[in-house]
N, CA, C and O of each residue as an XYZ file, in Angstrom:
348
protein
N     106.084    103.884     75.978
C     106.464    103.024     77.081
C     105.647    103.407     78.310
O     105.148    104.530     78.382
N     105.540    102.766     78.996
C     104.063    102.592     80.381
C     105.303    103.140     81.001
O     106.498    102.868     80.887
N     104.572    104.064     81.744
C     105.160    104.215     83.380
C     105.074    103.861     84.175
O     103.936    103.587     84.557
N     106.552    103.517     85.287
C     106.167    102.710     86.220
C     105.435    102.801     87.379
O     105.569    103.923     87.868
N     104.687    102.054     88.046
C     103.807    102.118     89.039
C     104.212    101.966     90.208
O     104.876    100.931     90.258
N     104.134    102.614     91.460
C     104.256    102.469     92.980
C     105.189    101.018     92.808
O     106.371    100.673     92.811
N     103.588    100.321     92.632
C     104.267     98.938     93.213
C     105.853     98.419     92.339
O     106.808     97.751     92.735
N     105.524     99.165     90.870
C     106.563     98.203     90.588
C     108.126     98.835     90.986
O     109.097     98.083     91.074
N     108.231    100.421     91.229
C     109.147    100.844     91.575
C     110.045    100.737     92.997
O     111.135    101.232     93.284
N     109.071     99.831     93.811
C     108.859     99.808     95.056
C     109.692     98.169     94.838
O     110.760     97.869     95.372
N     108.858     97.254     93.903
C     109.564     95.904     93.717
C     111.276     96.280     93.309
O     112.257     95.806     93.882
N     111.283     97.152     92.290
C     112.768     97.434     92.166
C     113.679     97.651     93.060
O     114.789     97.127     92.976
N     113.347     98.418     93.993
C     113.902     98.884     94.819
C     114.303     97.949     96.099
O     115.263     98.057     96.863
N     113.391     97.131     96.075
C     113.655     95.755     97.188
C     114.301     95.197     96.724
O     114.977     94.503     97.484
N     114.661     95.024     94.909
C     115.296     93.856     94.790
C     116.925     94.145     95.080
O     117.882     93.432     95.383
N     116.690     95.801     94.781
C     117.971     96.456     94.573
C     118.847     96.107     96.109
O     119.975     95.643     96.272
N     117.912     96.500     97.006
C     118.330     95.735     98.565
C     118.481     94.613     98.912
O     118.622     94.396    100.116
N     118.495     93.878     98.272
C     118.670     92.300     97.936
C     119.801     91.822     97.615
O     120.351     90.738     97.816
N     120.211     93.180     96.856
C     121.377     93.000     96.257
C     122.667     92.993     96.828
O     123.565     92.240     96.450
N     122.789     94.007     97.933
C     123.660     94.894     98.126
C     124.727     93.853     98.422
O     125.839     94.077     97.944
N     124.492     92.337     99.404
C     125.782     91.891     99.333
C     126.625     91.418     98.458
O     127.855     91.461     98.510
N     125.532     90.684     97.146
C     126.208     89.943     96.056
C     127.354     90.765     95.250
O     128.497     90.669     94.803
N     126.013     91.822     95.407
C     126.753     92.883     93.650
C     126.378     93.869     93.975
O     125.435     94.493     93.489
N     127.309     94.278     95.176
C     127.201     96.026     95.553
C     126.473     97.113     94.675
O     125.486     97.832     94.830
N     127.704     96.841     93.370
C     127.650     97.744     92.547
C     126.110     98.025     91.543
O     125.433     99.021     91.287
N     126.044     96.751     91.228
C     124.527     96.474     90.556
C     123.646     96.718     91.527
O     123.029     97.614     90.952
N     123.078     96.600     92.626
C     122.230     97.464     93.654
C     122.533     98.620     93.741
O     121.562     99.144     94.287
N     123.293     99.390     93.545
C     123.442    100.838     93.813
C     122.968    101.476     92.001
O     122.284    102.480     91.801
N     123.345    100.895     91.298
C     123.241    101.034     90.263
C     121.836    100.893     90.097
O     121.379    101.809     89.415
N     120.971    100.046     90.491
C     119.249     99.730     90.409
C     118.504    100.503     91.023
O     117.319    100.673     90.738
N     119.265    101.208     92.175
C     118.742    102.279     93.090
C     118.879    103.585     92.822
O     118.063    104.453     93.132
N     119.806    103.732     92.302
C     119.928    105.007     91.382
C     118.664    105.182     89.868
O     117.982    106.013     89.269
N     118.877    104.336     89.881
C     117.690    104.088     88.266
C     116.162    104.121     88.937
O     115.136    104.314     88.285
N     116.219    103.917     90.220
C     114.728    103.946     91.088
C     114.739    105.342     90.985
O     113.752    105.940     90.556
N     115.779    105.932     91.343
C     115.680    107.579     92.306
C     115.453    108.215     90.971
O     114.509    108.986     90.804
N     116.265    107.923     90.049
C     115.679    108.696     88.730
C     114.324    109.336     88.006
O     114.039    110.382     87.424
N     113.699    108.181     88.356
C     112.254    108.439     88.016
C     111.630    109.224     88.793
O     111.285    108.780     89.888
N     111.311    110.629     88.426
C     110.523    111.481     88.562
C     108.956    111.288     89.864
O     108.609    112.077     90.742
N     108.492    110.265     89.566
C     107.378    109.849     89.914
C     107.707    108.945     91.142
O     106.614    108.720     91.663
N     108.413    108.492     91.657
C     108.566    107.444     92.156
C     108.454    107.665     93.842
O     109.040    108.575     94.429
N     107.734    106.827     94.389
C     106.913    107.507     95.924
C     107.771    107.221     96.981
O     108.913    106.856     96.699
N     107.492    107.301     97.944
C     108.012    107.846     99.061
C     109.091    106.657     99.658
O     110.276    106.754     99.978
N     107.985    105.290     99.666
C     108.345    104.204    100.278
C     109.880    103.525     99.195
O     110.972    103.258     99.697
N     109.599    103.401     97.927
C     110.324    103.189     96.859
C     111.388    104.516     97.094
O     112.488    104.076     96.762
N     111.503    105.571     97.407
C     112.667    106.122     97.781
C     114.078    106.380     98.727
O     115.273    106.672     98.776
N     112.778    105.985     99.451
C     113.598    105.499    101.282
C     114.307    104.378    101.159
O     115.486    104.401    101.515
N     113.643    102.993    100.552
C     114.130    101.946     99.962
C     115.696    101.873     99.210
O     116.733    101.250     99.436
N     115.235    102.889     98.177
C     116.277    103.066     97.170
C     117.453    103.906     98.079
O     118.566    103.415     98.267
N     117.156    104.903     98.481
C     118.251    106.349     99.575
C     119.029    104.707    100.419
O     120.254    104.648    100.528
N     118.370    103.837    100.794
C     118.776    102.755    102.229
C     119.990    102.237    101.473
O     121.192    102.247    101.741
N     119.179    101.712    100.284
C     120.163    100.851     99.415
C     121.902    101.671     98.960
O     123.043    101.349     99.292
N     121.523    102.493     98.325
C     122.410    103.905     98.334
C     123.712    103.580     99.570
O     124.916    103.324     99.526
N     122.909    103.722    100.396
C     123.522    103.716    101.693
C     124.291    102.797    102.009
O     125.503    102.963    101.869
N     123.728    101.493    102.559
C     123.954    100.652    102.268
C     125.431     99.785    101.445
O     126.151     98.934    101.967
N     125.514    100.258    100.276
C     126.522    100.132     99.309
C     127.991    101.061     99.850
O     129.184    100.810    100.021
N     127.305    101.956     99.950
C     128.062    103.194    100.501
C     129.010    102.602    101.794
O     130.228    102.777    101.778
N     128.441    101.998    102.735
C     128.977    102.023    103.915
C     129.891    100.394    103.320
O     131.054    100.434    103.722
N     129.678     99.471    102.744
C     129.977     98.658    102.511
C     131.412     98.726    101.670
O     132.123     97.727    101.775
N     132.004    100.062    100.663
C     132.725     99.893     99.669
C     133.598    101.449    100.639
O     134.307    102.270    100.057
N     133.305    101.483    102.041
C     133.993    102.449    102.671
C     133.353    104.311    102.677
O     133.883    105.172    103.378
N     132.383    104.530    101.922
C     131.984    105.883    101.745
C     131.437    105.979    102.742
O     130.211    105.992    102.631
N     131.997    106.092    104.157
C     131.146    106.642    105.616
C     130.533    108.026    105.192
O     129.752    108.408    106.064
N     130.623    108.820    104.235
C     129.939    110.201    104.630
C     129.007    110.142    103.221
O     128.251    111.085    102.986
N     129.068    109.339    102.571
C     127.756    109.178    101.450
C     127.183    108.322    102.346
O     126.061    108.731    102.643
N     127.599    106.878    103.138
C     126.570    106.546    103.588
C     125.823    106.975    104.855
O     124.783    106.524    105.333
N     126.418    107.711    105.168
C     125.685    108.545    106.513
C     124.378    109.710    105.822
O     123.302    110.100    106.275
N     125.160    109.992    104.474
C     123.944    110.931    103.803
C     122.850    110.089    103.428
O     121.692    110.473    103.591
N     123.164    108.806    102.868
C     121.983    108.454    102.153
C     120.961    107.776    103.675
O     119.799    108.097    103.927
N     121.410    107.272    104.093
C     120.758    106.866    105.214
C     120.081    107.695    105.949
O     118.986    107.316    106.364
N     120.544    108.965    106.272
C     119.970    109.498    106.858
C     118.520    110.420    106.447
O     117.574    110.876    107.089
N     119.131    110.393    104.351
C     117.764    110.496    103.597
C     116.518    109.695    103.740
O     115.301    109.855    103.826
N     117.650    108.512    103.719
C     116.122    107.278    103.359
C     115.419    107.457    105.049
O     114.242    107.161    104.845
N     115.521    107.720    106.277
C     114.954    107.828    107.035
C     114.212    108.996    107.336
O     113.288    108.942    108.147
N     114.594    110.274    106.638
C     113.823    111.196    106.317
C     112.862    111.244    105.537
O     112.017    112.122    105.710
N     112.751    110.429    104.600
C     111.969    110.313    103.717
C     110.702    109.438    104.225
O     109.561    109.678    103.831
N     111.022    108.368    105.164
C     110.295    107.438    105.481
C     109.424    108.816    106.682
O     108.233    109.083    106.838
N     110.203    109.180    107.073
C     109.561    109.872    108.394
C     108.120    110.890    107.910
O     107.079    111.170    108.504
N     108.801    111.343    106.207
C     107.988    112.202    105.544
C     106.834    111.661    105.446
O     105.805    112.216    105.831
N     106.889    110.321    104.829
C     105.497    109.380    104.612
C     104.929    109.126    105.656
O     103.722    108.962    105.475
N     105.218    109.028    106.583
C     104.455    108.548    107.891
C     103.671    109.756    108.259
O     102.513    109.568    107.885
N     103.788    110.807    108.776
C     103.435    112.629    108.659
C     102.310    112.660    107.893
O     101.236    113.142    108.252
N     102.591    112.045    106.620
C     102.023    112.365    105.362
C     100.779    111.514    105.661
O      99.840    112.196    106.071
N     100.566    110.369    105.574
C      99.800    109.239    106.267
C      98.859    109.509    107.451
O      97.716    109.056    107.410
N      99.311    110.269    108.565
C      98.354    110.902    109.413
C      97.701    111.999    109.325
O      96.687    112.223    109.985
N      98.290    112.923    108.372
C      97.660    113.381    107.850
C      95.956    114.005    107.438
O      95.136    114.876    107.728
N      96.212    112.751    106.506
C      95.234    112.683    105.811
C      94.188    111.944    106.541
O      92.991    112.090    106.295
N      94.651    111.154    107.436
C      93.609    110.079    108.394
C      92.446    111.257    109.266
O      91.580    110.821    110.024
């Protein structure tokens, strides 16, 4: 089986945020299956941590969603760092 690529883990992860009002549960569930993968980059994590979040604050978990949120903005902050970096 191919492994997945940036982009496509990155598409998952948007859709998973897409989700969050319909079918809480199935977005958190798609975002979790993002975070799983080993490989999966920075932007596609923050994404996925938001979504996390997201769900979280929606089904009442104020202190998961204060964690995940405050991941996915750490994470984003990481990539940006990371990005100048190298420039």
């Amino acid at each position: 089986m191919a492994r997945p690529t940036a982009n496509t883990s990155l598409d998952a992860a948007e859709r998973a945020l897409a989700a969050v009002v319909d079918d809480p549960l199935r977005a958190e569930a798609a975002a979790l299956a993002v975070l799983s993968d080993r490989g999966v980059d920075a932007e596609a994590a923050s994404v996925a941590h938001r979504t996390v979040g997201l769900v979280a604050r929606e089904t009442g978990r104020l202190s998961v969603a204060r964690q995940r949120l405050r991941r996915a903005i750490a994470v984003a902050d990481e990539r940006v760092v990371h990005r100048r970096e190298r420039v």
